[in-house]
N, C-alpha and C positions, 0 to 999 in steps of 0.2 A: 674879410678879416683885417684890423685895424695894424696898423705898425708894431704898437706893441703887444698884440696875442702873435705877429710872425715874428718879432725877434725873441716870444719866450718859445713859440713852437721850437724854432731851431737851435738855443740853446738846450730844450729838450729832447733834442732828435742829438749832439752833438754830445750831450752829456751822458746818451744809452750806448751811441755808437762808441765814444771812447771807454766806457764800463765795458764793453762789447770785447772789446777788442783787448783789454788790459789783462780779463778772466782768460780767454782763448791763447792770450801768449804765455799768461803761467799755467793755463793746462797743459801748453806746449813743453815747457821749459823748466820748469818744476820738476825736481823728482819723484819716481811714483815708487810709493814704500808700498810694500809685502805687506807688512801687517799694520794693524790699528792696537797699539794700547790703549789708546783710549775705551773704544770701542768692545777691547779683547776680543781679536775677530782677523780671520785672513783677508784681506782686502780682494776682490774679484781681480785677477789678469787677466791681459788683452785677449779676448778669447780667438784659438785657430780656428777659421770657415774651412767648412765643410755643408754641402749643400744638402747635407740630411739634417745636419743643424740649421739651415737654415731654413729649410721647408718646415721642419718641425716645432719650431720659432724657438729654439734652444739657443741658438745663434744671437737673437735678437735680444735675447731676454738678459742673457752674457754680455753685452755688449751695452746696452743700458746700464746694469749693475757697473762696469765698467767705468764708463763717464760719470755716474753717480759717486761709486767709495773714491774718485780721484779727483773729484772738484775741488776747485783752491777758494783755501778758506770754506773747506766744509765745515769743521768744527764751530766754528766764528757764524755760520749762516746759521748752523741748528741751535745755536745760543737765540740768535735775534728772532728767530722763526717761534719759538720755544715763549718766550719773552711777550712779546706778541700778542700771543693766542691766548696767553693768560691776562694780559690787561684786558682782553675782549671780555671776558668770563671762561672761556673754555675750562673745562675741567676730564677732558677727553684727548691726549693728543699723540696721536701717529700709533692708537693703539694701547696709550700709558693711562689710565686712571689717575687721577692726583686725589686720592684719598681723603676724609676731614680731618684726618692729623697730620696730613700731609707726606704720610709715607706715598711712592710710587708701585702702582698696581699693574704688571700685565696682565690687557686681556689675552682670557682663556678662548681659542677660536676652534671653528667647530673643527671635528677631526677627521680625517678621509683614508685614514691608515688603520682603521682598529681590527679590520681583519686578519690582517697581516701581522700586527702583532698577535693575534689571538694564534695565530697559526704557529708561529715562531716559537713565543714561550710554551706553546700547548708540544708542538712537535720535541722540542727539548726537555721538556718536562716527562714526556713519555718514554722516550729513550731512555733516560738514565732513570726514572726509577723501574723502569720493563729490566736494564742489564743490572740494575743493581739487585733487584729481584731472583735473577737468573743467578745470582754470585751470590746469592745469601749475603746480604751487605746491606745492613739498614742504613736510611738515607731521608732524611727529610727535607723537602723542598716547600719556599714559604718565598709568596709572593706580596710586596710591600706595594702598593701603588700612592705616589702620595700628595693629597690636595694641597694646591699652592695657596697664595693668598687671595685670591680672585673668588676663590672658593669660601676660605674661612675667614676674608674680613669682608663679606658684603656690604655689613651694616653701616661699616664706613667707607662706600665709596657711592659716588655721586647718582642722586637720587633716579637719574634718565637712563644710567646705564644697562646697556643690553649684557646680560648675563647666562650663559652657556652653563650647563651641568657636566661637572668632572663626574661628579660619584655615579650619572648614568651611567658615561663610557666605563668608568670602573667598574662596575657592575658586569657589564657586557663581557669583559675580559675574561672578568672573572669566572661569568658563567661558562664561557666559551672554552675555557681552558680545561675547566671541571670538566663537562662534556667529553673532550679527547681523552683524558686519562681515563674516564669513567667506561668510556669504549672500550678499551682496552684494556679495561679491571685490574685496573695499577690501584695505588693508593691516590687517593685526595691531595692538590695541593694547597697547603693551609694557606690564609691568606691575612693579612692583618688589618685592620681595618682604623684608620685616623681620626677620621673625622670631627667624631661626637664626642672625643679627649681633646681637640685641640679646640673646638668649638668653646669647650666645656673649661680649656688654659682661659682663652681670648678674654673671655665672660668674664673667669677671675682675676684676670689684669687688669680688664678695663673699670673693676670697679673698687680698687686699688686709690688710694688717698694720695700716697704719697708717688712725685712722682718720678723718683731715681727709680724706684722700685717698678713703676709701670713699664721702664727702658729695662728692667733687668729682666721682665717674661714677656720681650716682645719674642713672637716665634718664628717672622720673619724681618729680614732687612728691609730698610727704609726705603732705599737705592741698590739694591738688587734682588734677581729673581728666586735666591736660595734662601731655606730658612736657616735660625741663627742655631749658637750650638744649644740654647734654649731646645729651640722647637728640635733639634736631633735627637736631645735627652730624651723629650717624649715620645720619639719616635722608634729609641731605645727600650724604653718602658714595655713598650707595645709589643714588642718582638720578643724581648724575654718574656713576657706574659706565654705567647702563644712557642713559646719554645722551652718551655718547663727550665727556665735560669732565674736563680734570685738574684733581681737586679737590684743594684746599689742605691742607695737612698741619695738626694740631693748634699746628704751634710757629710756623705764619706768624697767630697770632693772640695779642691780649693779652685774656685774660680777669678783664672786671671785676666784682666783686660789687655791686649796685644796690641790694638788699635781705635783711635776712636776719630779717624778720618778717611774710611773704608766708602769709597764713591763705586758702588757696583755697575752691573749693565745696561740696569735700566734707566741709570745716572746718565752713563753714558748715549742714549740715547736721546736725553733731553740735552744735555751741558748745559745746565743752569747751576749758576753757583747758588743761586737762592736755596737749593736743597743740600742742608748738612749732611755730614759724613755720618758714618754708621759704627756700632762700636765693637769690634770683633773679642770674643772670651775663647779662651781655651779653659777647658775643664781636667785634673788632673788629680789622681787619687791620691789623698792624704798620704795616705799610707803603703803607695805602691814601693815594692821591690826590683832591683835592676833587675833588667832581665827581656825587655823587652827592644825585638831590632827590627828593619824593614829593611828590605832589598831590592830593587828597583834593578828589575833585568835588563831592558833598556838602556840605562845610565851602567849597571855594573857598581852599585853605589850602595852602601850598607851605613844604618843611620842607627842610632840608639834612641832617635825619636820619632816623633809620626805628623812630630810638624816641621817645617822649614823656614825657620824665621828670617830667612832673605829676603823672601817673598813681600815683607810688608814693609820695604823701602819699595817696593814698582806699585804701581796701579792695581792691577789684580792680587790683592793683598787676599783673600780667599782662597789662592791656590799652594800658602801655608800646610791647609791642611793638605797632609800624604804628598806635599812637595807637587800638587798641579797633577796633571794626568801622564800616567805612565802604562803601558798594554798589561803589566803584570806585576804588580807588586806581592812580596812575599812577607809575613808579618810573624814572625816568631814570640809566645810571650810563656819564657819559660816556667812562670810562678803563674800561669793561670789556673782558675777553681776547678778549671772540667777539662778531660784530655781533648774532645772534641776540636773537631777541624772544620772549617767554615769556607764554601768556597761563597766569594760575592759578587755578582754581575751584577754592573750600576751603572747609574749617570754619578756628576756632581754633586747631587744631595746628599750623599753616602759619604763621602769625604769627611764631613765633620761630625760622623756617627761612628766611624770605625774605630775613635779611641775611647769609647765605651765598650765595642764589643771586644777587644780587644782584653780584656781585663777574663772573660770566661771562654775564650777560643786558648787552646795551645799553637794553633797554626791560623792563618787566615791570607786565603789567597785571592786577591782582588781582581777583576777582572775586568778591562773597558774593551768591549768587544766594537767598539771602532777601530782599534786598532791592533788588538790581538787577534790574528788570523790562524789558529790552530785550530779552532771550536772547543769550548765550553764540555761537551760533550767526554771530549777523547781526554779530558783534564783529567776527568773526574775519573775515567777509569785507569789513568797512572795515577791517583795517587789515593790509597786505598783509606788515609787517617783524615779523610775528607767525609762530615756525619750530616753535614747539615747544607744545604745549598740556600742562598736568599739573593731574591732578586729586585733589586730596587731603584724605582724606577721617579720621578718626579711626573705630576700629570702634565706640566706647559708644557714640556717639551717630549716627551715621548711619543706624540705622533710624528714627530719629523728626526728621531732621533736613530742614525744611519746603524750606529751601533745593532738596533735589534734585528739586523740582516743576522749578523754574527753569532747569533745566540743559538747554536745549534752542534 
């Protein structure tokens, strides 16, 4: 080797070891924050050994995740990484589709929990309409399962992509559930089905002229994994249908724009500013009546609305609706059309669907069974003006969603 490939080797070796060593003292010396708003996400802690975690590689796995959420200049690295991959061509990254209009897609990955939820909502499902049976107490239970984007914008996402079927798993659920109740000669739990209406929106947006109007029925966010209050609407449609409610027409509401710089999770996942912010609407009935309050037993906090507009100065400008997650919230609407009582066990996606139902429940008790630890179950038999149970679930995430331990 010539003099000058060893004085750049060693400027090279000089210039990794001082990067080396720069990284390693602000991972030292840097403080390590609890949470990610960026991310909206608990950042992994320093996990305690235990050598059953460590034989079991639970330890190890902890511990990765660890050094991972705490590297300095994370953010700033999955910008340049992000960045990158798309001057390459990539149109695939860490999991994210970047769509032909550029919205961001998670994939949908296969699922290795669906028995378990079959078992869960099947075992709860049987219980309470078997004791509501036993009490003379009609009770309808109606399960929503509901295809993300991965599912209903195929058509625009990159031609190579590998594609997983939500509506088999949903199928399976469904059947599976049917099955337990069926054994034990309950009633049916009705089930709603999305798909072929939302397939059937997309279709009518995308061939839409004008294009404010395409941004007005998009059904889901650009930059994150929830649909908008668009696609809730339809997902309201669908549920009064199969629950005997005349549901509201689009023009008995005035819809207002909240936000139109809403960078969701799967923003957060890339942090490329190159993808615009998203436009968040609330929908609100012309001609609603006071009368409606929400109680948030957690906080002890009583609201006259069901959204919390603080929310949309932070990051997570989505958790607006029903003020973010709370184990029980109580939703009173004394001018509603029908006395009925709704109880709802959900993820996220239900948030920005509850100020539609809302409008024909008299009661409506929410339910995030991650962290409400009473059971679902024993709700339902204190509280007797409870007619209708729905449980609604988003497909990306309901295989890993801890919540469905609780649903019982």
């Amino acid at each position: 080797m010539d003099t000058a490939n060893k004085s750049a080797a060693r400027w090279i070796s000089a210039i990794a070891a001082a990067v080396t060593v720069f990284l390693a003292s602000a991972f030292l010396l840097l403080p390590k924050a609890d949470f990610s708003e960026n991310e909206n996400r608990y950042l992994q802690a320093f996990p305690a050994f235990t050598f059953r975690d460590l034989k079991d590689g639970t330890y190890t796995e902890r511990l990765v995740a660890y050094f991972s959420d705490h590297f300095p200049f994370r953010d700033a690295f999955m910008t340049v990484k992000t960045e990158t991959e798309i001057l390459l061509g990539k149109r695939e990254i860490s999991g994210i589709f970047i769509a032909k209009d550029g919205s961001l897609v998670e994939e949908y990955r296969r699922p290795v929990n669906t028995d378990r939820v079959i078992r869960q909502m099947g075992k709860f499902s049987a219980a309470v309409l078997g004791r509501t049976r036993e009490e003379n107490r009609a009770l309808n239970v109606t399960l929503m399962l509901v295809p993300t984007a991965s599912e209903i914008l195929r058509e625009q996402l990159p031609e190579n992509a590998t594609l997983l079927s939500q509506e088999q798993t949903a199928s399976e659920i469904e059947e599976g559930i049917r099955k337990i109740t069926e054994e034990a000669g309950l009633p049916e739990v009705r089930t709603v089905h999305l798909k072929e209406r939302l397939l059937e929106k997309e279709k009518e947006r995308l061939a839409l002229e004008d294009s404010g109007e395409r941004e007005n029925r998009r059904l889901y966010y650009r930059t994150d994994h929830h649909w908008t209050t668009y696609g809730a609407y339809q997902g309201y449609l669908a549920f009064c249908g199969s629950a005997a409610i005349d549901a509201l027409p689009e023009e008995a509401f005035r819809r207002t724009t909240v936000s139109e710089d809403f960078r969701g999770t799967i923003w957060s996942k890339l942090n490329d500013a190159r993808f615009s912010g998203d436009r968040i609407e609330i929908w609100e009935r012309k001609d609603t009546l006071p009368g409606i309050t929400m109680y948030c037993e957690d906080t002890e906090k009583t609201s006259d609305s069901l959204y919390n507009m603080e929310w949309l100065q932070k990051k997570d400008k989505y958790s607006m609706f029903l003020d973010n997650i709370h184990p029980l919230i109580r939703i009173t609407n004394e001018n509603a059309d029908t006395p009925r009582g709704l109880l709802l066990i959900k993820d996220s996606y239900a948030n920005c669907m509850v100020p539609f139902l809302a409008e024909h429940f008299r009661k409506i008790f929410v339910l995030d069974t991650r962290y409400y630890k009473k059971g679902p179950s024993a709700f339902i038999g204190e509280h007797p003006e409870i007619t209708d149970v729905l449980l609604l679930y988003n497909m990306n995430t309901l295989d890993a969603d801890t919540g469905i331990g609780g649903i019982y």
